[in-house]
N, C-alpha and C positions, 0 to 999 in steps of 0.2 A: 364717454364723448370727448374728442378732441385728441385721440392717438394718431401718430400719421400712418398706420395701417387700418386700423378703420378708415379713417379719411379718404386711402387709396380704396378700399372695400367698398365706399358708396360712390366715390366716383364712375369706378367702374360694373356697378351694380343698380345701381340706384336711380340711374338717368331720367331727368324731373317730364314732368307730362303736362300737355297744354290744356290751358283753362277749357272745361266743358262749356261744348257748344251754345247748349242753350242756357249760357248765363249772359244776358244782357244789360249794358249802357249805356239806353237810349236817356238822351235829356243832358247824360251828365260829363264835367268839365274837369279836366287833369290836369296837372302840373309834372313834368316829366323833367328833370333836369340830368345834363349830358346825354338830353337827347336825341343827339347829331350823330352818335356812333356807338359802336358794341352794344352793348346790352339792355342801354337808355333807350337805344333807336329801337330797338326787339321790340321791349316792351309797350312804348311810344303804339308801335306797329299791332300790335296784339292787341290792345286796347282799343283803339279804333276798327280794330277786325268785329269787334264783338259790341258795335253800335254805338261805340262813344261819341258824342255829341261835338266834342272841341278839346282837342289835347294843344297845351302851349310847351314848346321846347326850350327851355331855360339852356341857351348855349353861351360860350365864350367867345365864337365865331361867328356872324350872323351869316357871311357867306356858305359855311359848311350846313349850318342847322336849315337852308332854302334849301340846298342837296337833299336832305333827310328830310326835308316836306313834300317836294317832291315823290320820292320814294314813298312815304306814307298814302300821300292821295292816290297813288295808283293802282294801291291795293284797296284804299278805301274812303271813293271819292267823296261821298258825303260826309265827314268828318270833317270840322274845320280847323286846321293844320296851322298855326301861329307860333310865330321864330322869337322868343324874345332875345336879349340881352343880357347875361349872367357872367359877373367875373369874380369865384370864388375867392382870389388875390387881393378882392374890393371890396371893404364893408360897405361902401356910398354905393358900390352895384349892386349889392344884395337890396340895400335898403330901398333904391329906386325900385329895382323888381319887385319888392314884397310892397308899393305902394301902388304900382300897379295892377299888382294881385287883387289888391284893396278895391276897384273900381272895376269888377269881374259879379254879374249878376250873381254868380254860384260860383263854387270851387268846391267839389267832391274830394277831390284825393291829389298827395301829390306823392311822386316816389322822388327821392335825394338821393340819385345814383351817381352824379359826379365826384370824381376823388382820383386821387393818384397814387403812383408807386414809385419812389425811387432806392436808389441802392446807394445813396451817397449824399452828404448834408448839403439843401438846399434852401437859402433865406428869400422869402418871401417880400414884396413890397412891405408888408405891415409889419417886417419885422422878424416875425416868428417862424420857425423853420415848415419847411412847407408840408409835410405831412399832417403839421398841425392845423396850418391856415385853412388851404383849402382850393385846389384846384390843377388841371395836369398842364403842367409847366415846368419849367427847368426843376423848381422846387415845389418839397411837398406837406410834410405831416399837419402845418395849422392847416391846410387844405380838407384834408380829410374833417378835422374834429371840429375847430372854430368856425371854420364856412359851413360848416352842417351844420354847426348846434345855430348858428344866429342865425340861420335861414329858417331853419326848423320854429325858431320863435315866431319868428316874424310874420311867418304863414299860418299862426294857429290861427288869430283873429276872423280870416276869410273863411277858414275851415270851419271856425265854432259857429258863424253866423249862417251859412248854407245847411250844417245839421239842424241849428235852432227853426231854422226856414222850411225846410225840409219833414221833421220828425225823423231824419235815420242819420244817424253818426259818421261823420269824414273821416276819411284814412290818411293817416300820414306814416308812411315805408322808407322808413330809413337803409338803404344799404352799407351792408355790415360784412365780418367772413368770418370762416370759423378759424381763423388764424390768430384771433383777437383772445384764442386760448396759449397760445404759443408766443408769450414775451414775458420776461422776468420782470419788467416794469421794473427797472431801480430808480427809474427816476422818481417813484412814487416816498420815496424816504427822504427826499432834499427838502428843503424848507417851503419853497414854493415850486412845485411839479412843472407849471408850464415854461415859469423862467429858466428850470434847469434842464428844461427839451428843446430851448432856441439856444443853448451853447454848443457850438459845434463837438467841445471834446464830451459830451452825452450822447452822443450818434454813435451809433457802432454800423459799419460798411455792411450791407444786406438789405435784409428783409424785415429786421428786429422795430424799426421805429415805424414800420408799414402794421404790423401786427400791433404795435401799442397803440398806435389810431384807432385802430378797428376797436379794440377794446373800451378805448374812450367813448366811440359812438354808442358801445353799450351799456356803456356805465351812463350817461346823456339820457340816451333814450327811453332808460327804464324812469332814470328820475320826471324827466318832462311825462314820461304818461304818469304816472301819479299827479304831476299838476294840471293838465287838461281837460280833465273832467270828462264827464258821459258824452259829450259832443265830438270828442276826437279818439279813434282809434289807433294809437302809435304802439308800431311795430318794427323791429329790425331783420333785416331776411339777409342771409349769406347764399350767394348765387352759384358756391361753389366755381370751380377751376375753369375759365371758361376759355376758347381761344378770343381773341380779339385784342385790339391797341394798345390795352389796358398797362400790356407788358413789355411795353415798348424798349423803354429802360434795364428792363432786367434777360439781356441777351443772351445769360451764360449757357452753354452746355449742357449744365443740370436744368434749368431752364425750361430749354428747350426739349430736353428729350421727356420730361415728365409732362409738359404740354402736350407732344404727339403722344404719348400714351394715356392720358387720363384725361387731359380735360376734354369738356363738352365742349357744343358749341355757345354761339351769340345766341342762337334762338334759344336754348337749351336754356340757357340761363336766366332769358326773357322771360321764359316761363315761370320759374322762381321769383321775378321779381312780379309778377302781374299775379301771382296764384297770393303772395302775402299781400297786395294794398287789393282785392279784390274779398277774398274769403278768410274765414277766420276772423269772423267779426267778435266771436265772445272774449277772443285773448287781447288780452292788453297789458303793454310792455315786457311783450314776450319774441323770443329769441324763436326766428323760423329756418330749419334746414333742410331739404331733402322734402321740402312744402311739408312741413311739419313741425310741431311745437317742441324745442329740444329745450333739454337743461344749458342754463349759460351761465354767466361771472357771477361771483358775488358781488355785493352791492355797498356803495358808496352814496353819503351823502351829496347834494349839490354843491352846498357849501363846503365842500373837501376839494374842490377843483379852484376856489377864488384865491 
């Protein structure tokens, strides 16, 4: 797992298949974040296809995410379509969101599909180089790993308390890729890892510090499911290669011509992320590819990342 000829093999082989018809979510309440566009909005969409009660779109834009409400109700108008507010760049916006979350009758599931890509170091408000922060904007990597992991905390509470309400276990889908296999991580041997990912001369120009995100999210996500207990089912799903916004930043040539030939599409990918925060309830803190349970990283304490 994780050669880039297998990789090209299930892309172009392996194409993911939409949730069966007759599994329903009537009653129940989402949490969809970067769900204004690409594969957030899919899923967003698919989820309410199949009787969801109320998905809220955690965006950065509120005028964009009223676009993608639109678009949702049209396909399915009884659902109730709600734009929040989400600015990965923001821990005070996470925190407002997840306090809002807090006064939400239920919360079933959320998927943390927001995150970015770039090819060049970019510092965050907070600080921290943006792949790390969390969110798509000029900069990325805290993007990716810290606005996921504090958002991810932040939402257990709503989640533990709708299973405790409930009797059946909340999902929490973190999105991950399977690229999170492909980075040397050297910054894992410096004294302290994250301080040595906000210096610019630790970035290397590509794709390399977009890959050690990803891996963070998995090294995260396996630790948080071990603390969440029977009430929350956390999971990470790699959506594979897909076309959409995502790539904004990375224009090249190679690029682009492995996108026209391999990747899926937005739905395509939707479906990967709706088939992990949907099914596959007995895994936990397990690594989803291809809608299936694959071998992934090894494993790191929490306290290795402070």
């Amino acid at each position: 797992m994780g050669g880039l000829l297998g990789w090209a093999y299930r892309q172009r082989c392996c194409p993911p298949q939409p949730l069966p018809a007759d599994i329903r979510l009537d009653g129940k309440t989402a949490i969809v974040t970067g769900g204004n566009v690409g594969l957030g909005l899919e899923a967003a969409k698919q989820l309410a296809a199949h009787g969801l009660s109320r998905v809220i779109l955690g965006v950065r834009t509120p005028a964009k995410g009223e676009a993608a409400k639109e678009e949702i109700i049209r396909d399915s108008p009884g659902c109730d379509v709600q734009v929040w507010a989400l600015d990965y760049e923001s821990f005070e916006s996470m925190r407002a969101f997840s306090e809002r979350a807090a006064t939400l009758d239920r919360l079933d599931m959320v998927i943390l599909s927001a995150g970015l890509k770039f090819i060049e170091f970019i510092q965050s408000r907070t600080g921290h180089e943006m792949h790390v922060q969390v969110r798509p904007t000029p900069n990325p990597s805290q993007v990716n790993h810290l606005g996921t992991s504090l958002l991810s905390l932040l939402l257990l509470h709503p989640l533990q308390h709708t299973a405790r309400a409930t009797g059946t276990p909340s999902r929490l889908t973190i999105v991950t890729s399977e690229v999170h296999f492909w980075t040397p991580f050297k910054e894992k041997d410096a004294s302290n890892t994250l301080s040595r990912m906000n210096e610019p001369d630790s970035f290397n120009p590509g794709i390399t510090r977009y890959n050690t995100s990803k891996l963070l999210n998995m090294l995260w996500l396996r630790e948080l499911s071990g603390k969440a207990g029977p009430d929350v089912v956390v999971n990470g799903v790699n959506p594979g290669l897909c076309l959409s916004a995502f790539h904004r930043s990375d224009t090249g040539f190679g690029q682009r011509m492995v996108n026209k030939v391999l990747a899926w599409t937005s739905e395509q990918g939707g479906h990967c992320l709706v088939d992990a925060a949907v099914r596959h309830p007995e895994d936990r803190g397990a690594y989803l590819s291809e809608q299936v349970v694959t071998e992934s990283v090894f494993f790191f304490p929490l306290w290795w990342w402070v």
